[in-house]
C-alpha positions in Angstrom: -16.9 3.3 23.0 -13.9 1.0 23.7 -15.4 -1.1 20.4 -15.2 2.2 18.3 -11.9 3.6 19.3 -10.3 0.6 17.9 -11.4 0.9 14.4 -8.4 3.9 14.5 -5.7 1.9 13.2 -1.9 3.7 12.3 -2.9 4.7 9.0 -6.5 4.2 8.7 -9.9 4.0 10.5 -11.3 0.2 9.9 -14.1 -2.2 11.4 -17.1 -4.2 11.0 -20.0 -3.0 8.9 -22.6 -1.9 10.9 -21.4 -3.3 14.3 -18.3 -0.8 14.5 -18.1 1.3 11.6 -21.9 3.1 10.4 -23.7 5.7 9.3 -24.1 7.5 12.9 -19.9 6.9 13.1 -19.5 7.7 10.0 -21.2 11.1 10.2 -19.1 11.8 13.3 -16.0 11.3 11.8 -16.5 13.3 8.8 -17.6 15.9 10.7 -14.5 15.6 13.3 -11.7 15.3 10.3 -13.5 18.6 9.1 -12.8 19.8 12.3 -9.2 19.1 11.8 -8.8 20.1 8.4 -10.1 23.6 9.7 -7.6 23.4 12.2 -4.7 22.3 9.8 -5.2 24.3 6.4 -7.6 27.3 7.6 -8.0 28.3 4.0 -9.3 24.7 2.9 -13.0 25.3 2.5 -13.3 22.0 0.2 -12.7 18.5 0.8 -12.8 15.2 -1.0 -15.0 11.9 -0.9 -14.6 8.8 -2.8 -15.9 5.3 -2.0 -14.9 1.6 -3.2 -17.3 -0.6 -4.4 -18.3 -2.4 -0.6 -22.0 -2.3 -0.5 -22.2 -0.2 2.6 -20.1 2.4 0.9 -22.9 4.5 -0.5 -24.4 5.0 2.6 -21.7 5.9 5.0 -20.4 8.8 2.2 -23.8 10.0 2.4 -23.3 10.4 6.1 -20.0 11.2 6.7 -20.2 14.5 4.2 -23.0 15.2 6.1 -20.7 15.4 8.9 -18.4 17.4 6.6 -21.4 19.8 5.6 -22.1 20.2 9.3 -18.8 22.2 10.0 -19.6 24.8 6.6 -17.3 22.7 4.6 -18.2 21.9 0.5 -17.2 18.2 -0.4 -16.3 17.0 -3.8 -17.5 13.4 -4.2 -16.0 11.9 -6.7 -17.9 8.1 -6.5 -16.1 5.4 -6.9 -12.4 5.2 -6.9 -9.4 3.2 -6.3 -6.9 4.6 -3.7 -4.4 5.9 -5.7 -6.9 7.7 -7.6 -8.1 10.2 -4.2 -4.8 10.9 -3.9 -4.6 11.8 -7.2 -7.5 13.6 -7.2 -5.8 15.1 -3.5 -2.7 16.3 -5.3 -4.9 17.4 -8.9 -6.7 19.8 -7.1 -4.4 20.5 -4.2 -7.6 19.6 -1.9 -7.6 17.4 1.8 -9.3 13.7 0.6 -10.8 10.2 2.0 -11.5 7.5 0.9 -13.9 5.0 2.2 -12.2 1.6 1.5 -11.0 -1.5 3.5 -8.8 -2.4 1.3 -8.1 -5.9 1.4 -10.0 -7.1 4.3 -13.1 -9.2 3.9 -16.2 -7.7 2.6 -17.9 -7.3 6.2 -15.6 -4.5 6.7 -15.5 -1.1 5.8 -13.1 1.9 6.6 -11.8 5.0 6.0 -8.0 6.3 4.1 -7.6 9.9 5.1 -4.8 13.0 3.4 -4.2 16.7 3.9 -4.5 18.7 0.9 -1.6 17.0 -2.1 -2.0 13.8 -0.8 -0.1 14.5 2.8 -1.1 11.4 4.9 -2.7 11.5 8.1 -1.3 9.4 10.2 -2.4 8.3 13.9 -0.4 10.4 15.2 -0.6 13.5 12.6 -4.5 13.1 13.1 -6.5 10.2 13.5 -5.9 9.8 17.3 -7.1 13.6 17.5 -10.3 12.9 15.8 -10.6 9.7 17.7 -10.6 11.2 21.2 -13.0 14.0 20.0 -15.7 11.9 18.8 -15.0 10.0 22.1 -15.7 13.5 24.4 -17.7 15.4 22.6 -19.3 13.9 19.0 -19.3 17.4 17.5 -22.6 18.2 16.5 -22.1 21.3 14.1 -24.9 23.3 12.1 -23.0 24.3 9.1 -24.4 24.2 5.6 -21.8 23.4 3.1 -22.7 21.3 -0.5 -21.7 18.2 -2.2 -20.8 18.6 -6.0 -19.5 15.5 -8.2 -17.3 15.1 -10.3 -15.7 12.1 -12.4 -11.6 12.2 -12.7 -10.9 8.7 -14.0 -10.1 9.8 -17.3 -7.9 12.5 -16.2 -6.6 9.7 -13.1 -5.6 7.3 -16.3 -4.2 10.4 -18.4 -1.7 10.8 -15.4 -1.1 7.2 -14.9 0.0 6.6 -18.5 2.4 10.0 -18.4 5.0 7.7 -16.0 5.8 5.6 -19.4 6.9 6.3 -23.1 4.4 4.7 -24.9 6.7 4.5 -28.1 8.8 1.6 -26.4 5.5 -0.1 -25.5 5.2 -4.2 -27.1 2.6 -6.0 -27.9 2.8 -8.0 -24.2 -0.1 -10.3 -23.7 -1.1 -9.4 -19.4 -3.1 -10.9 -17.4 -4.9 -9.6 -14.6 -7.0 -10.2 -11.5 -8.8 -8.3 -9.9 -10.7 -9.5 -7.2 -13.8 -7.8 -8.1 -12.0 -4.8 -6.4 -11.5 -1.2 -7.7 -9.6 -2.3 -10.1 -12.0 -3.4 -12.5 -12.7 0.0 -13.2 -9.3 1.7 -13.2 -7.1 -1.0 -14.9 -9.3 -0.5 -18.3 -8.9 3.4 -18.2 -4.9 3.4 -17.6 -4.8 0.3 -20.2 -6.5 2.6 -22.8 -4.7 3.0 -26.1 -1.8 0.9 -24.4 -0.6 -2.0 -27.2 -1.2 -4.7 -25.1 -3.3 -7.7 -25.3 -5.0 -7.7 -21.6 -7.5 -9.8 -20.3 -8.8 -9.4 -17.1 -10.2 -12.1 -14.6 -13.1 -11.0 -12.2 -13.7 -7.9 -13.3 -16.9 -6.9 -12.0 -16.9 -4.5 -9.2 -18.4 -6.8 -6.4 -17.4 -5.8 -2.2 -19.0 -8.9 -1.5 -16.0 -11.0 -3.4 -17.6 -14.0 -4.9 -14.6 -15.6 -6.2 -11.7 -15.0 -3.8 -10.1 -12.2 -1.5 -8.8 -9.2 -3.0 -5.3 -9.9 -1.0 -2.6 -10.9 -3.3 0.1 -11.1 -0.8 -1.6 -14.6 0.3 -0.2 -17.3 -2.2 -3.6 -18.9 -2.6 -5.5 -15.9 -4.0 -2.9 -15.9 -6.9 -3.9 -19.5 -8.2 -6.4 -18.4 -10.8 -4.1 -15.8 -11.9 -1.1 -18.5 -12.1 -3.4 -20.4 -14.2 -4.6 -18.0 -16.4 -0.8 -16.8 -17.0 0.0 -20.5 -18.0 -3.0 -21.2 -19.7 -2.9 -18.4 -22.5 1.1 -18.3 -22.3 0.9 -14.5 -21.2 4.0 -12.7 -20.4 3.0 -11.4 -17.2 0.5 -11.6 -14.8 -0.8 -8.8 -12.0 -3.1 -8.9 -9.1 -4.1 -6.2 -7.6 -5.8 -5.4 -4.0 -9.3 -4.6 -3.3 -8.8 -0.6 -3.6 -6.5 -1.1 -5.9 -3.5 0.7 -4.5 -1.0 -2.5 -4.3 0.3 -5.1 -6.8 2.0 -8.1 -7.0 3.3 -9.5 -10.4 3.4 -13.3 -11.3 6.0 -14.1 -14.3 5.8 -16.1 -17.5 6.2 -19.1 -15.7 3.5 -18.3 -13.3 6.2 -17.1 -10.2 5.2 -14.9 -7.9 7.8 -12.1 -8.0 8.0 -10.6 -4.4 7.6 -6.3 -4.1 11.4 -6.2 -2.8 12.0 -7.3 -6.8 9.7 -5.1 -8.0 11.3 -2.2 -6.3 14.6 -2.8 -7.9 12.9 -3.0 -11.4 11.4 0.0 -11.0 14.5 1.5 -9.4 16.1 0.8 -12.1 14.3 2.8 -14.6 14.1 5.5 -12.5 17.9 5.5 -12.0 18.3 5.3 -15.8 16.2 8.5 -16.8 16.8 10.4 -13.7 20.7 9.5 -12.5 21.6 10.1 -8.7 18.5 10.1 -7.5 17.3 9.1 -4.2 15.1 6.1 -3.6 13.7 5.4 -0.6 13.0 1.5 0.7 11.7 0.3 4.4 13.8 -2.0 6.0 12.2 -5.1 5.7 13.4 -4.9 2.0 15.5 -7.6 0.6 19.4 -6.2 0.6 19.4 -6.5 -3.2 17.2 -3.3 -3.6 20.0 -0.9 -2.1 22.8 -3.1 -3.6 20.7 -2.2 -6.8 20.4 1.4 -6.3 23.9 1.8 -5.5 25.2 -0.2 -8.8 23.1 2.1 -10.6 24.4 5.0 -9.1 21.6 5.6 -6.8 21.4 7.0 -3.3 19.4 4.2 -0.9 17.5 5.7 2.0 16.3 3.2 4.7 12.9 4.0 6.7 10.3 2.4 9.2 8.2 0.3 7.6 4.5 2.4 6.6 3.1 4.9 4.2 3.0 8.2 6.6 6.9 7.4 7.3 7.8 7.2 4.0 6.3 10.0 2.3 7.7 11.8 5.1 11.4 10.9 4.3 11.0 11.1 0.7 9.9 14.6 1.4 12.9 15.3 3.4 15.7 13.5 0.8 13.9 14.6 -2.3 13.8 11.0 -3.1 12.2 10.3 -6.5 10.8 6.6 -5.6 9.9 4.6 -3.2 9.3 0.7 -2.5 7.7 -1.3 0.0 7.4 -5.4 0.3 3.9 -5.5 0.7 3.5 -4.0 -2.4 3.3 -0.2 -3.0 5.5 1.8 -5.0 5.7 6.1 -4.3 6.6 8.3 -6.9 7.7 11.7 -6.4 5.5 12.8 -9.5 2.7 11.2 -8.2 2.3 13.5 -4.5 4.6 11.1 -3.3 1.4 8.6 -2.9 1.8 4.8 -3.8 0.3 3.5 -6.8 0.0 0.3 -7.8 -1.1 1.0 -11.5 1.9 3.6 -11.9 4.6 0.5 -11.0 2.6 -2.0 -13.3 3.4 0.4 -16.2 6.4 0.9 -15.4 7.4 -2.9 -15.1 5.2 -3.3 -18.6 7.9 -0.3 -20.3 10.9 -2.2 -18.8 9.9 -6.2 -20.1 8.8 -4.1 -23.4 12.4 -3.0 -23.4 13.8 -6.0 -22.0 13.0 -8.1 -25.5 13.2 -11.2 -22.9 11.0 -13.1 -20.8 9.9 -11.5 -16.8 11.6 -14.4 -15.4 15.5 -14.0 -17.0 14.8 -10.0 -16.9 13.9 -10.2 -13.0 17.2 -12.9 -12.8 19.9 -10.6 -11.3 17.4 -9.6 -8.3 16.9 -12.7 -6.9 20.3 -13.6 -5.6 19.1 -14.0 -1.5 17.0 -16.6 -0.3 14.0 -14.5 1.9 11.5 -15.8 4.5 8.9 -13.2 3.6 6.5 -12.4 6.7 6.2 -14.8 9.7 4.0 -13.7 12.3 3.9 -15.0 15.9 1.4 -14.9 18.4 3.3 -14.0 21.6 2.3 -12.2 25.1 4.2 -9.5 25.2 6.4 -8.0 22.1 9.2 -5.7 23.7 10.0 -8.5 26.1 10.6 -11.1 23.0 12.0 -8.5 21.1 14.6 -7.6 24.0 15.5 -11.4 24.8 16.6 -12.1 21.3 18.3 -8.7 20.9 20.4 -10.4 24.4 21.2 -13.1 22.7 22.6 -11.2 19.3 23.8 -8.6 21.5 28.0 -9.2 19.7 26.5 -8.9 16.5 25.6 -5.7 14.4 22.0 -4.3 15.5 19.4 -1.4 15.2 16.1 -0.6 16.4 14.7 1.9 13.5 11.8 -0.5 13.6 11.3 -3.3 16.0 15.2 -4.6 16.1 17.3 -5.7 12.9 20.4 -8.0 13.7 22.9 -8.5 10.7 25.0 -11.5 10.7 27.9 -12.2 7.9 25.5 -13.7 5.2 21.9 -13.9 6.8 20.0 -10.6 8.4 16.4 -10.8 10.1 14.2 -8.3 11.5 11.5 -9.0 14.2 9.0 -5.9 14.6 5.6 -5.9 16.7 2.2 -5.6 14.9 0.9 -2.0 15.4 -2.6 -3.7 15.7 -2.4 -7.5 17.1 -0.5 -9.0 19.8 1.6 -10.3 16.9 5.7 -10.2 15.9 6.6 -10.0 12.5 9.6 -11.6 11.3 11.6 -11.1 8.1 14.8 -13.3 7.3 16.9 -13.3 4.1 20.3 -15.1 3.8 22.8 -15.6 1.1 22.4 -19.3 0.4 20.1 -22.3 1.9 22.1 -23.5 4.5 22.9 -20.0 6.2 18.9 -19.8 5.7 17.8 -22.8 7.1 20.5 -23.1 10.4 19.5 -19.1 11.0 15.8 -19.2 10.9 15.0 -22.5 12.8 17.5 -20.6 15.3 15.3 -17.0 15.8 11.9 -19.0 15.3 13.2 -21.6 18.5 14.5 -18.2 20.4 10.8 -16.7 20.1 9.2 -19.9 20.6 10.8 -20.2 24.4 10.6 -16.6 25.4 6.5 -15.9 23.7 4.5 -16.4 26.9 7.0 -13.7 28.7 
């Protein structure tokens, strides 16, 4: 029982295949988030499944909407799919939806992405933890009869996807892209339909086993093929993509990874440019150039916790029209407020059509700070770090929206505990390299003597 209740992450259920996550937990979490759907939207008699392309995915739909049917409720499995096409398919139909998916994680593993009807995430605490601690007391055994239909939405998914661009300003751009034998082997080719570019994808095949490297592209070495390939056939861009397909990273002409705080402002940008004013939201780990963007372009920046379930939330509350993340996924407001990493790629392919110059001089005026990216470090005990080195910072400007932030003159860092190891994260950016260096070494030698605490 301890082994299964930690598969319920913040935003997602997650384990082993079949030691933590199977068809016998499977079935009594589907049945459970029924349960809770019941609870949350009394008139939802309908749900929907999707599955990535992990080999155990078959089986542990099969069971969880047994679980579903169990508690009278109809499911709607729409097979395989990427992420950002349940939600989709969540917003489409105005329906509750999961996903079973483990995104990036090796292919031993298996999981499950849960929303409330338009995409609405379920969080930990908006539901998982509920359905956690009722599987762990009772394992609801209901005797309902409700029936699975299918249905296939990737050509209306790609249909929506391409409505984000104009195609008329679209150029002839040769892309590259890899996808780890993830999801998006099947949903890059239908959004890419009738597009003017000349795409060639590596690794293709949909294989949850990965034979030819992780489908993680926020680790430098699973971009190397990719930074090859760019190279190699003088592409103007490059994109990997995770293994549901959700996040992307880009790689420039020149075969540079271009980090999501970038891509944020890009996209910003545009979305500044057709809709001025607007909102964008961007978490706080976010290089400084993506509200000094927004607000040059007349935009309003909103800072949030890092984490899907808080952003939607405050891009609810402001109206915002975009969102960004570092690690890679992009909300729209026209999209349920749901992160898509196909959407962004679009959009970045409109803007370098547009731009009539290479990625790396068009991306230029975003990469004035010098960033650390993540550092994690092991350490005992995260609040007691976290509250030595806010001591030692304590004359200079702080916050605690998410872990603590300190901001100096030309350098600012944050340092925020995992939510699921005994880890601390640390993001630094600084104005030049020797306000980087000095600064860094300085936090990293702070954490260092205070970790076994």
């Amino acid at each position: 029982m301890e082994d299964f209740a930690s598969i319920f992450k913040a935003y997602d259920v997650r384990g082993l295949f079949p030691q933590q996550i199977n068809t016998e937990v499977a079935r009594s979490i589907g049945e459970s988030w029924a349960r809770l759907i019941k609870r949350n939207e009394p008139e939802t008699k309908t749900v929907i499944v999707g599955r990535d392309m992990r080999p155990s995915g078959q089986e542990l739909v099969l069971a969880f909407s047994q679980g579903v049917n169990a508690q009278g409720v109809d499911v709607i499995d729409i097979g395989l799919c990427s992420t950002d096409m349940l939600y989709f398919a969540s917003g489409h139909l105005q329906l509750p939806g999961s996903v079973f998916t483990a995104s990036h994680n090796p292919s031993g593993y298996n999981g499950i992405k849960f929303c409330f009807s338009s995409a609405k995430p379920i969080s930990f605490d908006t539901g998982l933890k509920e359905i956690r601690d009722e599987v762990l007391t009772e394992m609801p055994n209901g005797n309902g009869n409700g029936g699975v239909s299918h249905l296939n939405l990737l050509e209306d998914f790609a249909k929506h996807v391409q409505s984000f661009i104009d195609k008329e300003k679209l150029s002839p751009l040769r892309v590259v892209v890899d996808t780890a034998n993830g999801m998006g082997g099947m949903v890059v080719p239908a959004a890419f339909q009738n597009l003017p570019f000349e795409l060639e994808i590596l690794y293709e095949d949909l294989d949850g086993t990965f034979p030819n490297h992780p489908a993680d592209p926020i680790q430098p070495e699973n971009l190397v093929d990719l930074q090859r390939r760019v190279l190699e056939t003088e592409a103007d861009i490059g994109l990997a993509f995770d293994g549901d397909a959700d996040r992307v990273f880009l790689v420039d002409e020149k075969a540079q990874p271009v980090s999501g705080s970038v891509t944020t402002a890009l996209v910003a940008k545009k979305v500044l440019r057709e809709e001025p004013g607007a909102t964008i939201v961007h978490n706080l780990i976010c290089s400084q150039i993506v509200p000094e963007t927004i607000t040059k372009l007349g935009g309003k920046p909103v800072r949030t916790r890092v984490g899907h379930s808080f952003i939607k939330k405050i891009m609810a509350e402001e109206q915002a029209a975009f969102g960004g993340e570092h690690s890679g996924h992009y909300y729209f407001r026209d999209n349920f407020r749901a992160d898509s990493g196909l959407i962004a790629a679009l959009v970045v392919l409109e803007e370098l059509s547009c731009a009539m110059k290479p990625l790396s001089e068009l991306l230029a005026p975003f990469n004035s700070y010098i960033s650390s990216g993540e550092i994690n470090i092991n350490v005992s005990d995260s609040s007691k770090v976290i509250e030595e080195v806010s001591k030692k910072y304590s004359d200079s400007d702080q916050d605690n929206l998410d872990g603590l932030t300190v901001r100096f003159d030309k350098c600012w860092f944050n340092l925020r505990p995992s939510n699921t190891e005994p880890l601390l994260r640390l993001n630094l950016e600084a104005e030049d390299e020797v306000t980087y260096e000095k600064t860094l070494q300085e936090v990293q030698e702070l954490i260092e003597s205070n970790k076994e605490l």
